[in-house]
N, C-alpha and C positions, 0 to 999 in steps of 0.2 A: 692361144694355147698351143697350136701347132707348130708354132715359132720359138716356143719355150721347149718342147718336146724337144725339138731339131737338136737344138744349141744343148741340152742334155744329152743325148744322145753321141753328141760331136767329145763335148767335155769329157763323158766318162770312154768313149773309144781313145782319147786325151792319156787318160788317167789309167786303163789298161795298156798301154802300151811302154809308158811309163812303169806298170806295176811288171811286168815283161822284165823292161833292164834291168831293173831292180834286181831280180831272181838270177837272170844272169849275172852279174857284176856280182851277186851275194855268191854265187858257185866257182866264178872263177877264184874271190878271194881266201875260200876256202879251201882252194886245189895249192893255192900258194902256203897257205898257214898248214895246209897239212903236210907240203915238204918243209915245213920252219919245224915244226913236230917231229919229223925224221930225223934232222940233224941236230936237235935238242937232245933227242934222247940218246943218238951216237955219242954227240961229247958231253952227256953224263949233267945237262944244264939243267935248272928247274924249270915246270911248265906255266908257269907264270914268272910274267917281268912286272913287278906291282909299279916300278919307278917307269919304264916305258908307258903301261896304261896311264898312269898317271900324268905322263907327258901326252899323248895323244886325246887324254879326254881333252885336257886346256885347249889343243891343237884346233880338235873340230867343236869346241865350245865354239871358239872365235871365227869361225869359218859358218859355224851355225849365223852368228849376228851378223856376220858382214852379207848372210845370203837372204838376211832377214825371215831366219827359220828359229824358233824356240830353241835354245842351246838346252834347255832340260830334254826337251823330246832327242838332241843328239844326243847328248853324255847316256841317256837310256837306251839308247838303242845300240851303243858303242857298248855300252856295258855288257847288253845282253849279250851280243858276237862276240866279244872279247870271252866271256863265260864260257858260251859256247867253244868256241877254239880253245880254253883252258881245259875243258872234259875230253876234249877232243885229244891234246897235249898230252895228257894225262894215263888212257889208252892208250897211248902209242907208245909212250914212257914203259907201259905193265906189259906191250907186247900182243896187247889188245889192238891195234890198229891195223 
């Protein structure tokens, strides 16, 4: 049992560290999408690109299998960011940002 504890222990320090980048990597891509936001709303573009989302889900659909990760769990969690950075977009279009 103590052998089991260890190796949980190890795994989820594993898995926090990992939940770590994550948040970074989530922050900086939002420092980037929120100057793509600035100069959308400068040259007067909409805050969604429905034909780019649409390329990018397929993008990491296939990026999902070849990493051998559930391409539904990606296309869902691209979707939600993507949403995200469209209110975000969207704000900053109204002057809100």
């Amino acid at each position: 049992m103590d052998d089991a504890l260890t190796e949980l222990n190890r795994l989820r320090g594993s898995i926090d560290n990992m939940d770590s980048a994550l948040i970074h990597l989530l922050a900086e891509r939002f420092k980037v999408t929120q100057r793509v936001g600035e100069l959308k709303a400068r040259a007067g573009l909409p805050a969604a690109d429905p034909d780019r989302e649409a390329r990018q889900i397929s993008r990491l659909r296939a990026l999902a299998v070849e990493a051998e990760l559930d391409p539904e769990l990606a296309e869902k969690f691209l979707t939600f960011i993507v949403a995200e950075v469209v209110r975000h977009h969207e704000k900053i279009a109204r002057g809100e940002g």
